[in-house]
PADOZA-422804 format. One line per 10 residues: number of its first residue (from 1); their letters; for each residue x, y, z of N, C-alpha, C, O. Coordinates in pm, whole numbers. Each point is the difference from the previous one (the first is absolute). Example, Ala and Ser with C-alpha at 12.3 -4.5 7.8 and 13.67 -1.06 7.14 Angstrom:
! residues 2
1) AS) 1319/-569/780/-89/119/0/90/120/0/104/-2/66; -139/107/-138/82/119/6/-77/109/73/51/111/17
***
This chain:
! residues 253
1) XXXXXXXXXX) -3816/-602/-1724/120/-83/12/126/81/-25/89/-4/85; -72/96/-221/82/104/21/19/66/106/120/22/17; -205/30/83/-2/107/42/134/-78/164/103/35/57; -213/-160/-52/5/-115/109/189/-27/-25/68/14/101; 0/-48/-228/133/-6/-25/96/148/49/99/20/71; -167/42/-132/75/121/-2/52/49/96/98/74/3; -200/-133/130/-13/44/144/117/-43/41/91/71/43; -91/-222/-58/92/-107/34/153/76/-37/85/29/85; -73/-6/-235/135/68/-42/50/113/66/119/29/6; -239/51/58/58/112/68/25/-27/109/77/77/56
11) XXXXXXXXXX) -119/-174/9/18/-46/133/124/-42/6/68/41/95; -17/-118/-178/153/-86/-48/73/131/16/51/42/104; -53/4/-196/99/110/-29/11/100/115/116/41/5; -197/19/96/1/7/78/96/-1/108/68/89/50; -81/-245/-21/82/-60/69/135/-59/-70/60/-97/48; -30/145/-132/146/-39/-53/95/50/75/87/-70/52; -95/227/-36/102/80/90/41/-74/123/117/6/37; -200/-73/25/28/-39/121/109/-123/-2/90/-29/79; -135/-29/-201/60/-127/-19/157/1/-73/92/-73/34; -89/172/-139/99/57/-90/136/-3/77/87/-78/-38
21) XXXXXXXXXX) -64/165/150/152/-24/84/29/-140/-24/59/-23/-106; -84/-64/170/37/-122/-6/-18/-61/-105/99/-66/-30; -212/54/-68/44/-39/-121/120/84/-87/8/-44/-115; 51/110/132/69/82/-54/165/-66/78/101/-25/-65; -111/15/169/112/-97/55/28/-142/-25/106/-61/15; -232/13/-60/41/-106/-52/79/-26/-156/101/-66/-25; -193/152/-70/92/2/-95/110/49/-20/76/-34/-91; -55/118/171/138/38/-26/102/-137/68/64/-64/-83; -53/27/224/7/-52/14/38/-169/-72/101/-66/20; -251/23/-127/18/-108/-48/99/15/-126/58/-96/-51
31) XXXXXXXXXX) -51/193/21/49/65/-127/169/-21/83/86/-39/-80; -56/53/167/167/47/98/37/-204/-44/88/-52/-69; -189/-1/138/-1/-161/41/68/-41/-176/113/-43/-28; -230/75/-69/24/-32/-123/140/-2/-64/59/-93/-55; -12/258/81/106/27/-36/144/-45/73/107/8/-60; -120/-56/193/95/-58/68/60/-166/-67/109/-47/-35; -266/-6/45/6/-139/-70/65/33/-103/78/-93/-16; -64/158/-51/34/-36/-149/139/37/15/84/-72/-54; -45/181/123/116/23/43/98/-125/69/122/-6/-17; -190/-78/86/17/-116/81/33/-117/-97/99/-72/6
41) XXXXXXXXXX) -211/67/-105/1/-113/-126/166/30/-92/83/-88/-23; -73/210/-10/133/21/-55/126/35/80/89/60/-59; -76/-88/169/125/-59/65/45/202/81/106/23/58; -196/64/-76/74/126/-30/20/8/152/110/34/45; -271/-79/82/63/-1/112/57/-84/56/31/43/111; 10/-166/-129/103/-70/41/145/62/-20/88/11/85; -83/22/-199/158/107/-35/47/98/74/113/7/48; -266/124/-31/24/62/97/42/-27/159/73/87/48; -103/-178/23/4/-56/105/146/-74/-43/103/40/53; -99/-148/-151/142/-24/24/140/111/1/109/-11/55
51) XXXXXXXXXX) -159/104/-130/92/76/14/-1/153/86/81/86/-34; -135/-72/95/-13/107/79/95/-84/146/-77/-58/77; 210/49/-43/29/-22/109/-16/42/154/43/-58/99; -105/159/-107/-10/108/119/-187/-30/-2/-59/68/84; 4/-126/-138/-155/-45/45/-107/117/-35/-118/-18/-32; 194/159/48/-79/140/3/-125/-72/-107/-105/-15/63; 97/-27/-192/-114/-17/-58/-88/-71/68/-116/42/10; 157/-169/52/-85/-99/62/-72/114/103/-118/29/-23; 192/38/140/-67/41/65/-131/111/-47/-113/10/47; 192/78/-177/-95/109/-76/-156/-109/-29/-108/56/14
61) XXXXXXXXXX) 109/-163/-41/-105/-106/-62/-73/-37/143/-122/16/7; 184/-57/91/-53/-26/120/-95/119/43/-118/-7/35; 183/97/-43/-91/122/45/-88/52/-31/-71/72/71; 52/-109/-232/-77/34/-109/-157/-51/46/-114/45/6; 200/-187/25/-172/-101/57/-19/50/78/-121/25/-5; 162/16/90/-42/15/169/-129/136/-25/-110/15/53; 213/103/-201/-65/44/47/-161/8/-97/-96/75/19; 117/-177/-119/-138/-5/-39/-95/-30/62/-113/47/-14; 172/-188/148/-117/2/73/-31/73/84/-98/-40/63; 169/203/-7/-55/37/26/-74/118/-37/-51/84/74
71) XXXXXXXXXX) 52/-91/-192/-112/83/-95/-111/-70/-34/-103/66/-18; 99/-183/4/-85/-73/-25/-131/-11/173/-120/28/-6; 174/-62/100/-25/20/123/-100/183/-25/-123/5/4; 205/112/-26/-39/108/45/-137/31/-109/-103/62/28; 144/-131/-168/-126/20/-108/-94/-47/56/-92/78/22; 77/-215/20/-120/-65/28/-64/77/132/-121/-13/17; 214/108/97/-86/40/68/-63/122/-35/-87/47/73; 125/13/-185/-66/157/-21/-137/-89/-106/-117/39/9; 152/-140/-90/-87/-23/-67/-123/-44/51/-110/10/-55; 152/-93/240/-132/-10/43/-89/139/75/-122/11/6
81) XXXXXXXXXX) 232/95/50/-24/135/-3/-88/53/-111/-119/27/9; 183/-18/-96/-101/9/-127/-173/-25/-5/-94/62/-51; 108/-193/135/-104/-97/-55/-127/28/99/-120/-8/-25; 200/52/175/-112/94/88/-15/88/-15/-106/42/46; 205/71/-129/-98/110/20/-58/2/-78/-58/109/-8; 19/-218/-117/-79/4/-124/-173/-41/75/-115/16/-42; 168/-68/156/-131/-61/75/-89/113/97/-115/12/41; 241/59/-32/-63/138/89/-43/92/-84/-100/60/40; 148/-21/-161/-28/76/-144/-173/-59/-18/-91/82/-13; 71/-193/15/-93/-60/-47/-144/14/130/-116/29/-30
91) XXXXXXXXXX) 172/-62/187/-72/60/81/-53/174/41/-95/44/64; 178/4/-117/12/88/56/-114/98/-163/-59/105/24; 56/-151/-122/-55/47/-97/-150/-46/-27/-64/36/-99; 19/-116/195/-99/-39/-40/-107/58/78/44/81/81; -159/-95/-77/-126/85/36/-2/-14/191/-54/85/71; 114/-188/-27/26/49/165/84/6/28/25/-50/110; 87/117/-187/136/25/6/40/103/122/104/-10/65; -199/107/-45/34/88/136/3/-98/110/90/6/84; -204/-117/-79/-8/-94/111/143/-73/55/16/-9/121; 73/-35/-201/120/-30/22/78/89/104/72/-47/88
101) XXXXXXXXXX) -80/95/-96/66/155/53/-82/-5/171/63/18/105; -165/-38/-111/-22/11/189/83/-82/65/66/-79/-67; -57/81/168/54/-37/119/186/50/2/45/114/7; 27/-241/-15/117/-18/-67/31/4/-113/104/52/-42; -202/-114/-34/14/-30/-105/37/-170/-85/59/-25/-105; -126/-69/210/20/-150/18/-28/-17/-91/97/-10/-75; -206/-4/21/-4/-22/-124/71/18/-159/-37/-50/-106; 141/134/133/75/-29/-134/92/-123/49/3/-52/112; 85/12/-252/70/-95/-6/187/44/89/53/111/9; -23/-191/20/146/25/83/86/29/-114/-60/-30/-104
111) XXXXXXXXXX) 198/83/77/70/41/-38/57/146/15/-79/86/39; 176/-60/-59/48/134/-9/-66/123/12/3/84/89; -74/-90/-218/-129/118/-80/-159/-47/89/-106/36/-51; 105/-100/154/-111/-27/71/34/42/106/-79/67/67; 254/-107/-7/19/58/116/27/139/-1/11/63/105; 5/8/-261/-11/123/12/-125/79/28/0/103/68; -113/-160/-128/-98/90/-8/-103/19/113/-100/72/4; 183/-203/136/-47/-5/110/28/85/59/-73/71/69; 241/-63/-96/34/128/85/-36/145/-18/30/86/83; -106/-59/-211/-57/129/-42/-136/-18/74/-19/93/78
121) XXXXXXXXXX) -66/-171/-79/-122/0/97/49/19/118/-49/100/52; 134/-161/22/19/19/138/45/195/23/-32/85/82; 129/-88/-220/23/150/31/-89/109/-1/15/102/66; -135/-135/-165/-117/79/-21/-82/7/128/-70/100/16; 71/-204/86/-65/10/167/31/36/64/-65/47/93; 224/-48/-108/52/109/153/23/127/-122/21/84/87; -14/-30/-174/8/123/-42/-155/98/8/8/119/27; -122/-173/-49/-75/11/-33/-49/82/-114/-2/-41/-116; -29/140/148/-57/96/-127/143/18/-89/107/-51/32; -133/143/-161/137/53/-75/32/-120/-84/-36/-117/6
131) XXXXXXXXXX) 123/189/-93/50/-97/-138/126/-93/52/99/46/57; -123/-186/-86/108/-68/26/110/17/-70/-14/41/-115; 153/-70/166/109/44/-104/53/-165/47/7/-30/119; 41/-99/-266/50/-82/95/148/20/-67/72/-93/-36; -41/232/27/174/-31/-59/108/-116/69/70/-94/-38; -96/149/140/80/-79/69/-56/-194/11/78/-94/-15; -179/86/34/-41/-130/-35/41/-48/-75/48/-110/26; -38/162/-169/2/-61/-174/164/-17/52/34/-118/-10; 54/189/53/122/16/-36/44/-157/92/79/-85/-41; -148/81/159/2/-140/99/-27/-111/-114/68/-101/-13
141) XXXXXXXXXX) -173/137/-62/-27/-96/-85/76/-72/-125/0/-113/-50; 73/251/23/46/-20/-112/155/-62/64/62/-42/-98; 9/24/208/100/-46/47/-42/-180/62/77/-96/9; -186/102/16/-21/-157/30/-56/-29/-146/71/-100/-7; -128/100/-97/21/-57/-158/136/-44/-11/28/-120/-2; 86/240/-5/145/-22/-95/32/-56/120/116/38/-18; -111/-93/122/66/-90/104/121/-2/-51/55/111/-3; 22/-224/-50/97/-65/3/49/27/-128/116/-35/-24; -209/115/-99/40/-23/-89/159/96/-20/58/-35/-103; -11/103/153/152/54/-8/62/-139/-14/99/21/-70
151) XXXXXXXXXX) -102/-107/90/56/-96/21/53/-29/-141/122/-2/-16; -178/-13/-53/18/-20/-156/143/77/-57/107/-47/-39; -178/247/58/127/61/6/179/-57/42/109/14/-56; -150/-72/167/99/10/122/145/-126/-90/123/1/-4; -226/-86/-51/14/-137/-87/75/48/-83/123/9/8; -213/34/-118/36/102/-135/109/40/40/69/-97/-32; 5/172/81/102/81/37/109/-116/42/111/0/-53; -146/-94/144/94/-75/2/56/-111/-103/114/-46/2; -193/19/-71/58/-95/-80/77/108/-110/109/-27/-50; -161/119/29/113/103/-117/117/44/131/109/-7/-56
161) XXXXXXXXXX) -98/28/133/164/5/115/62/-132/10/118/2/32; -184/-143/-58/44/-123/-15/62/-23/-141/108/-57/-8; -172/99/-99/47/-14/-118/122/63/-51/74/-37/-92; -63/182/202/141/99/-51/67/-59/115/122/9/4; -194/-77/105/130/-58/36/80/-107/-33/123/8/1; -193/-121/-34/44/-89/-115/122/63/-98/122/-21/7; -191/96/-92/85/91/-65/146/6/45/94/-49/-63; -85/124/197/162/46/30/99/-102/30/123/6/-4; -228/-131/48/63/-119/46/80/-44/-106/122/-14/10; -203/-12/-135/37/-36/-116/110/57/-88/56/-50/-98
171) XXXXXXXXXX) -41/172/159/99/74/-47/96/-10/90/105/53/-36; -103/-101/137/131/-21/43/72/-143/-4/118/-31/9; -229/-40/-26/72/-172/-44/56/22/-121/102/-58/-37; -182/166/-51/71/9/-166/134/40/13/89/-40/-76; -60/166/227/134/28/-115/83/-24/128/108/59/-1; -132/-122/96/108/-34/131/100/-106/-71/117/7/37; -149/-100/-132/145/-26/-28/114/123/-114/106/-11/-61; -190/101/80/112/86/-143/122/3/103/113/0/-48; -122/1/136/108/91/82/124/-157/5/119/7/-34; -140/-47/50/139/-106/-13/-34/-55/-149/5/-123/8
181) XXXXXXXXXX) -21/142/-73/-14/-79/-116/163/37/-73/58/109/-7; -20/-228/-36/99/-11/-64/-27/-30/-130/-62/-105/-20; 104/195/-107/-7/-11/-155/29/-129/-49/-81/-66/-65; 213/22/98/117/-128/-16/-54/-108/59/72/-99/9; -181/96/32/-75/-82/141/-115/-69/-96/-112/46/23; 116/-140/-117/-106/-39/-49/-131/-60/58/-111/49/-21; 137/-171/103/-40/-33/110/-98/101/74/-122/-6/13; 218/108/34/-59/82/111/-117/91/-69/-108/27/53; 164/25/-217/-115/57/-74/-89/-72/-49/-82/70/-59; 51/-207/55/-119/-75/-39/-50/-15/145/-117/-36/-6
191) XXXXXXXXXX) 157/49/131/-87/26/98/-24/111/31/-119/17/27; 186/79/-18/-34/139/5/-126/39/-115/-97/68/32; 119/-124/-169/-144/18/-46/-132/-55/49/-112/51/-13; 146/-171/75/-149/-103/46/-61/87/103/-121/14/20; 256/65/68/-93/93/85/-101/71/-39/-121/11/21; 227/49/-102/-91/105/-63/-132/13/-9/-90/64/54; 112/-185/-183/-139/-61/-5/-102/2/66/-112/36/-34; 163/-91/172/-131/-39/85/-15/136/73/-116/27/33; 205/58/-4/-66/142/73/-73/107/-114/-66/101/28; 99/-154/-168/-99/83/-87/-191/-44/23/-92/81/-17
201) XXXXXXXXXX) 78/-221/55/-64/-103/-21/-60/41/134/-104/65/13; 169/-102/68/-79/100/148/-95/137/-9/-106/42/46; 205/-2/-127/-9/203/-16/-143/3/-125/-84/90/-5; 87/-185/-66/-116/17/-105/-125/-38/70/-96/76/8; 99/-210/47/-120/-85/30/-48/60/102/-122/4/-3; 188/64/130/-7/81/135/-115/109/-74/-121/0/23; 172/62/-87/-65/110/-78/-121/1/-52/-83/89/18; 67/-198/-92/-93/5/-112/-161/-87/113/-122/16/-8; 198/-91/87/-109/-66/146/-26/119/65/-119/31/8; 228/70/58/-126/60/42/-44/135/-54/-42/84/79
211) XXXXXXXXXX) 50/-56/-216/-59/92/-75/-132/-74/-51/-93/75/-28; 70/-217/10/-142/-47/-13/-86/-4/72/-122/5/-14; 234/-20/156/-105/10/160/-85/85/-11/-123/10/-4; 247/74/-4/-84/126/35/-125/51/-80/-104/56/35; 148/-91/-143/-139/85/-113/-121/-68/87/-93/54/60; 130/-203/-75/-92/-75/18/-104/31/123/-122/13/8; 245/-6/95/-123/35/157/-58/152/-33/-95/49/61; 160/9/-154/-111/174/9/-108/-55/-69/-109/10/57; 112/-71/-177/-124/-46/-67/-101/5/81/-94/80/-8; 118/-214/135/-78/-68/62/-70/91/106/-117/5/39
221) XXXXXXXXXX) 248/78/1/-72/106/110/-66/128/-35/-59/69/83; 70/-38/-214/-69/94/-86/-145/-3/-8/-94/75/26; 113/-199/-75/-151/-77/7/-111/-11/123/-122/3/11; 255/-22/87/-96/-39/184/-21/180/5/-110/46/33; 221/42/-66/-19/127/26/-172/86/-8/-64/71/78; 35/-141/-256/-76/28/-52/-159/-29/85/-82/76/52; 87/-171/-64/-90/-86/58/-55/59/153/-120/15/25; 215/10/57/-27/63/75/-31/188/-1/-77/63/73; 137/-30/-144/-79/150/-60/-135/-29/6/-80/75/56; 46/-187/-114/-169/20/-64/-55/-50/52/-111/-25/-49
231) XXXXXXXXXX) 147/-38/205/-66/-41/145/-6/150/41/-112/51/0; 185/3/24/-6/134/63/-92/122/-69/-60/80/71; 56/-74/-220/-50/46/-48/-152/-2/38/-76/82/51; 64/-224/-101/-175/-37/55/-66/55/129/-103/62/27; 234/-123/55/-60/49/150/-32/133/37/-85/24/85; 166/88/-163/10/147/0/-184/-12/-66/-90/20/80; 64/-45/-194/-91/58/-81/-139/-83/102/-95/73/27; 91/-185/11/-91/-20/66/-1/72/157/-110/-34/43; 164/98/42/2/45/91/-68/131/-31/-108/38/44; 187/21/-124/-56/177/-59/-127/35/-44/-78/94/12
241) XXXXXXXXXX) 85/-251/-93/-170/25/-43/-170/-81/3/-111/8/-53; 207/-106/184/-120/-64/71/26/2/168/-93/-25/76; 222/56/-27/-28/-56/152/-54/123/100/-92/5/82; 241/141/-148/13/76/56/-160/135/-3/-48/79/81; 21/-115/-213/-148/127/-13/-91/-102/79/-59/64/88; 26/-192/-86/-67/-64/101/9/46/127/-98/67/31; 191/-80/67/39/18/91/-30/121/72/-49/2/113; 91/142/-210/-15/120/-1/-160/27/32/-65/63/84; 41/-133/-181/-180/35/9/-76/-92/81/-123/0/2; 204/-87/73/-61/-52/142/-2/41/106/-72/-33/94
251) XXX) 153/108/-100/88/91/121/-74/149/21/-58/53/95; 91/-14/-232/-66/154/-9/-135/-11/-37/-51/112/-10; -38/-219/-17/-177/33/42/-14/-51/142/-109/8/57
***
């Protein structure tokens, strides 16, 4: 019964990696939700929004979502990536694991790391004899994994150019009334301060939205970054040391 559990635990654990990207987006994620609410409960983003006149935060927040979902979107597809080549790892290791490998190679599972290792069989038939090299394959490979993920970057970067732009805005509502301001002008200096006010209020909140953006979407794409390393990784170590000496030694006996 030990032995019978133990199996089970390694089996679990196992398969965590595959699953981990996306659980890993979620908490961070639920953890973002948490901290918004509460932010929400104490009035802090209603303030911001009321007082940001130029919107730059609203839009920095708009973008923010857009672009979680589409990190959220790109996790779940490496994680199901993940999840085939854990299936081809698993075919490909077992006692008729060369058998996979005849024909096309139909028998593995579809994805990425399946449609790669098709294309190394196909290359091993018209090459015939000699050591396969799939540099150039892996590198095909490794550009359809990170797909879209620049995207994140592209984000990141913009919401910190949104936030310093906020910034300059704010600095010019602050001090565009200095220039006619009259001393003797009481009136005019209790409005000339309210400006103020509100282009400091621009210039802070602009700032501080999208300096959170930003941390925030690298987090997220750090994470998808990761995740996909260790799709690629796998696929490297199972090719080197189950597809390609297969292949070789089908070819060359």
């Amino acid at each position: 019964m030990s032995s019978i559990g133990a199996t089970g635990t390694a089996l679990q654990l196992s398969e965590l990696p595959e699953r981990s990207a996306l659980l890993q987006w979620m908490i961070f994620t639920g953890l973002c939700v948490f901290a918004a609410v509460l932010l929400t409960h104490y009035g802090l983003v209603r303030l911001m929004i009321a007082s940001d006149r130029t919107y730059i935060s609203s839009l920095i927040v708009v973008l923010y979502v857009v672009t979680c979902g589409h990190c959220f979107w790109r996790t779940r597809a490496i994680a199901r990536e993940a999840e085939l080549a854990r299936r081809c790892r698993t075919l490909l290791s077992g006692p008729e694991g060369a058998r996979a490998l005849d024909g096309d190679a139909r028998a593995l599972p579809g994805g990425l790391v399946g449609d790669h290792i098709k294309s190394l069989v196909i290359k091993a038939r018209a090459q015939g004899r000699g050591r396969i090299d799939q540099t150039l394959l892996l590198r095909s490979l490794a550009d359809r994994l990170r797909g879209s993920n620049a995207f994140g970057s592209f984000v990141s970067d913009t919401l910190m150019k949104l936030g310093l732009l906020g910034t300059i805005v704010g600095f010019i509502i602050m001090l565009a009334p200095i220039a006619g301001l009259d001393a003797a002008d009481k009136a005019a200096m209790k409005s000339s301060m309210g400006l103020m006010s509100d282009g400091m209020a621009v210039a802070m909140y602009t700032t501080l939205a999208g300096l959170v953006g930003s941390i925030l979407v690298r987090i997220q794409y750090y994470m998808l970054d990761a995740a996909t390393q260790r799709v690629f990784s796998d696929a490297v170590t199972l090719t080197e040391t189950r597809v390609t000496p297969a292949l070789e030694r089908a070819h060359d006996g």
